[in-house]
C-alpha positions in Angstrom: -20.0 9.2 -27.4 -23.5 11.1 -27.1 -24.4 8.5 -24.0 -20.9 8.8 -22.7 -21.6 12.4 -22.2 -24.7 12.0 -21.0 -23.8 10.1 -18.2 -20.8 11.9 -17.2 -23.2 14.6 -17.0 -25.4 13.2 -14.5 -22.5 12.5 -12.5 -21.7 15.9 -13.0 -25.3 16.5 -11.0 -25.0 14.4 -8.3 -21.5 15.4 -7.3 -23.3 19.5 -6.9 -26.1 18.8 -5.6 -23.7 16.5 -2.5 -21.9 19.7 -2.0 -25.3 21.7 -1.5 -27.6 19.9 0.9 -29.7 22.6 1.1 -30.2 21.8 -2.7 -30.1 24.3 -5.7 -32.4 26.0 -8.1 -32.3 24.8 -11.8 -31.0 28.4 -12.6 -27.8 28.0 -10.0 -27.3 24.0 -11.2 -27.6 24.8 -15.0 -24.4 27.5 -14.3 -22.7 25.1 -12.3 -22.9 22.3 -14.5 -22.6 25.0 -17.7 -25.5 23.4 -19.2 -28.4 24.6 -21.0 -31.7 24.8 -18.8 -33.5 22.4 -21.1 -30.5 19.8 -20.9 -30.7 20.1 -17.3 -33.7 19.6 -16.8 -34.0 16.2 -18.7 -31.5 14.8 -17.1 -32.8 15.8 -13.6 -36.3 14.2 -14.8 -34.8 11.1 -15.7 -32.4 11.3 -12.1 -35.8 11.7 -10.4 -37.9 9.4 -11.8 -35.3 7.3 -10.7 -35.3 8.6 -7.2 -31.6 9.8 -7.2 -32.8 13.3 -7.2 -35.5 15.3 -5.4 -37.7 18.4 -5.7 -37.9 20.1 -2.8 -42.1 21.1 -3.0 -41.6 24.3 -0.9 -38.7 25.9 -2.8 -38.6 23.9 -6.1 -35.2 23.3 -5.0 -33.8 20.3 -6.3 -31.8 17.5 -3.9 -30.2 14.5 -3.9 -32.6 11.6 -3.5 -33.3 8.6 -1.3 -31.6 5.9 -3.6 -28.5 7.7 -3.4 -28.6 6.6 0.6 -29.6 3.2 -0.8 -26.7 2.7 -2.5 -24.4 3.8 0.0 -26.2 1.9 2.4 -25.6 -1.3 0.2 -21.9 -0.6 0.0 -20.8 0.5 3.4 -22.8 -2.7 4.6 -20.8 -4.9 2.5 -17.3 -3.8 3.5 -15.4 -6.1 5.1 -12.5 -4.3 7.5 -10.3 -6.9 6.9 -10.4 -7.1 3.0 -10.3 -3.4 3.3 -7.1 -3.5 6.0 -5.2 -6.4 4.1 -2.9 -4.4 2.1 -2.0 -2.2 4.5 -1.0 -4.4 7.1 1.2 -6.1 4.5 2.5 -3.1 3.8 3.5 -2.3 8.0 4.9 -5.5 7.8 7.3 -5.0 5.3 8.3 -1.3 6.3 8.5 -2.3 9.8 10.1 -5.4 9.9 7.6 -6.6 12.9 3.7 -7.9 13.7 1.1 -6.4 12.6 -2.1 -6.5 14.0 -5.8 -5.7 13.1 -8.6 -5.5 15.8 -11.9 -4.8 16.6 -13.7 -4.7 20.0 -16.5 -6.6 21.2 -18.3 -6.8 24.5 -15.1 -4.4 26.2 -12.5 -6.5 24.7 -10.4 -6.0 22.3 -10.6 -9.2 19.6 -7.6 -9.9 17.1 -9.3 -10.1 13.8 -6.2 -10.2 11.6 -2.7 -10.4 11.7 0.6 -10.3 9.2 3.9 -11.6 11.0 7.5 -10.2 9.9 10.3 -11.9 8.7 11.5 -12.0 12.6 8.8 -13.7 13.8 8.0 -12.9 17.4 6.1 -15.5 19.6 3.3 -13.0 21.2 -0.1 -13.4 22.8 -2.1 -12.3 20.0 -3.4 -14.8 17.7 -6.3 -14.3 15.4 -10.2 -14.8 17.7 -8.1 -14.7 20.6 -9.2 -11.5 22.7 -7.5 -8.9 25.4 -8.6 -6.3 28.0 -8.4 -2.7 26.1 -6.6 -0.7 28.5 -3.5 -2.1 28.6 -2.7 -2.7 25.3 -1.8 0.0 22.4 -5.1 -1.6 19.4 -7.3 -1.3 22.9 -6.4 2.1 24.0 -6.7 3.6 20.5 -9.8 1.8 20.5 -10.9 3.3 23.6 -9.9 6.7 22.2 -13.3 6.8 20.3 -15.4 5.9 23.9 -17.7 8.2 25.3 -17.6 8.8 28.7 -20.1 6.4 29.8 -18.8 3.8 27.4 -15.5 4.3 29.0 -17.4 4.2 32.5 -19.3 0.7 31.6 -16.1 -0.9 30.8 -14.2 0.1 34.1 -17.1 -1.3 35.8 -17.3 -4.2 34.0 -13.9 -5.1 33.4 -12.0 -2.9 35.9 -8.3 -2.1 35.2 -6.2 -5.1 35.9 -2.4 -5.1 36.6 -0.4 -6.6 34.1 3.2 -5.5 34.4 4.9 -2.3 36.3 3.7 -0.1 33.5 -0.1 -0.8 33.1 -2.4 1.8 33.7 -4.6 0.8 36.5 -6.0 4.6 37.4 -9.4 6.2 35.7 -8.0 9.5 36.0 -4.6 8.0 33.8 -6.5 6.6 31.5 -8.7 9.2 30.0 -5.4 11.5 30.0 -4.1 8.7 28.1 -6.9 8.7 26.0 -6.9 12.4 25.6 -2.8 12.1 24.5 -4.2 9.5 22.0 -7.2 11.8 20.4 -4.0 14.9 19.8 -1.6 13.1 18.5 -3.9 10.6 16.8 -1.8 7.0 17.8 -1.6 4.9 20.9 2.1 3.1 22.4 1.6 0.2 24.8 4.8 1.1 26.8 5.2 -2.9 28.1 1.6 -2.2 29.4 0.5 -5.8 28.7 3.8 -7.8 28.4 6.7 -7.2 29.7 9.7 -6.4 26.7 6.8 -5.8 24.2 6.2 -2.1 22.9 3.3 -2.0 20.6 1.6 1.4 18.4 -1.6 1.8 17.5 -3.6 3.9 15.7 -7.5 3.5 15.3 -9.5 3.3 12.2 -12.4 5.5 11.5 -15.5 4.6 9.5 -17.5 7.1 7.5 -19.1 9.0 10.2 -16.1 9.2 12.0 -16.8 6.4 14.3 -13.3 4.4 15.4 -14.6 1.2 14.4 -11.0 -0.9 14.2 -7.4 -0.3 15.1 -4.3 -1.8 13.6 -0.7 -2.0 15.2 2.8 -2.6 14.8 4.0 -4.6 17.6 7.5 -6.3 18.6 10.5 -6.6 20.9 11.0 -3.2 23.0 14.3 -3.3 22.1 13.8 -3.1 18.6 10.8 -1.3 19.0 12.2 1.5 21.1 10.4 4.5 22.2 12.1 6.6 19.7 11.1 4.4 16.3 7.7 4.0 18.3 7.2 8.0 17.9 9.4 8.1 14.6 9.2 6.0 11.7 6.5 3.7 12.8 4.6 6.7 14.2 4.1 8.0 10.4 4.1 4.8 9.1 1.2 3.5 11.2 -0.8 7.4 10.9 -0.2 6.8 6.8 -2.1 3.5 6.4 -4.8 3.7 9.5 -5.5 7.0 7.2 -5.4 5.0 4.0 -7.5 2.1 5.1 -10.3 5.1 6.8 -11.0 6.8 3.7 -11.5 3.2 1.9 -14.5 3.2 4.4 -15.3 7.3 3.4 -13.6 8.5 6.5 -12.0 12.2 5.3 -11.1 13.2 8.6 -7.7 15.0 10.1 -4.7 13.2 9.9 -2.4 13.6 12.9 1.4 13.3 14.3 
């Protein structure tokens, strides 16, 4: 019981000293914790000779330690998106009754890394490795919503801004107030942008520094998809697991609808 203690103790320090970067005094962390000096202070020798902890030479100030980053490092490297993203999508595709995909970009494209299909299986373009331009399409344009301006320049450049059907945005100036709608209300719709009869919502996936680093979507026939389930139902249901599957990868950001 003893070590049990111990340990939960040493969590106990971590977990202050990640809410103080500026590190804390063995007075202040002793109160916080509600530990003894002397306790403290064997425990923070042990979390230091371990390198989890730091003393700050200046102020004595004690600080979370490189091996902490070492660890995170070692487990934000290993995450893969798509074991991360697989329940989710499962469950989009059984609360929406449609496709579901999960993307990543690469080189200005959007690539289809993933994807669940519904019970009324819809013959689309998307098929996993298979890759699409980014503005026209709802997993691109949420994709793009996390572009700086000269990313967003490179790709226009590059790829330019095709016409695909009457609806696709061809216009910088359209796009980045696209993009801006996108960033408030935190989901993209590909209003038949890329196919004709196909609606499509999007929502993009942020990693732990808040980088969008994926987007998933919820894609089928615009007559079943309509404008008003786009920004309803599948609107929250779409915000709810792009949310879920961002905090798996320590993203704590906003939520928005």
């Amino acid at each position: 019981m003893a070590s049990v203690q111990s340990v939960e103790r040493t969590f106990s320090i971590l977990e202050i000293l990640a809410e103080h970067p500026n590190g804390l005094s063995i007075t202040a962390l002793s109160k916080e914790i509600n530990l003894a000096k002397s306790t403290t202070h064997r425990l923070l020798r042990t979390l230091t000779a371990r390198g989890y902890v730091q003393q700050d030479s200046q102020s004595g100030y004690y600080l979370l330690g490189i091996q902490c980053l070492v660890l995170a490092s070692s487990l934000l490297n290993n995450m893969d998106i798509r074991t991360m993203a697989k329940d989710a999508l499962h469950t989009l595709a059984k609360q929406s009754g449609e496709v579901v995909h999960l993307c990543i970009h690469d080189k200005n494209e959007v690539v289809y890394i993933d994807k669940v299909e519904s019970d009324q299986t819809l013959r689309m373009y998307s098929q996993i490795g298979r890759r699409a331009l980014m503005h026209c399409t709802g997993v691109g344009k949420a994709l793009l919503s996390g572009f700086t301006v000269d990313q967003l320049d490179n790709l226009i450049t590059e790829k330019g801004l095709p016409e695909f059907t009457e609806t696709t945005i061809t216009d910088k100036v359209e796009l980045e107030k696209e993009l801006m709608r996108i960033k408030e209300r935190g989901y993209a719709i590909d209003e038949q942008e890329h196919e004709t009869g196909i609606r499509c919502i999007a929502a993009p996936i942020y990693d732990h520094d808040g980088n969008v680093i994926a987007a998933i979507s919820i894609a089928g026939p615009a007559d079943r998809v309509t404008i008003e389930r786009a920004k309803g139902d599948l609107a929250q249901a779409i915000l709810d697991q792009s949310k879920h599957i961002s905090a798996k990868l320590g993203y704590h950001g906003v939520n928005r609808l």
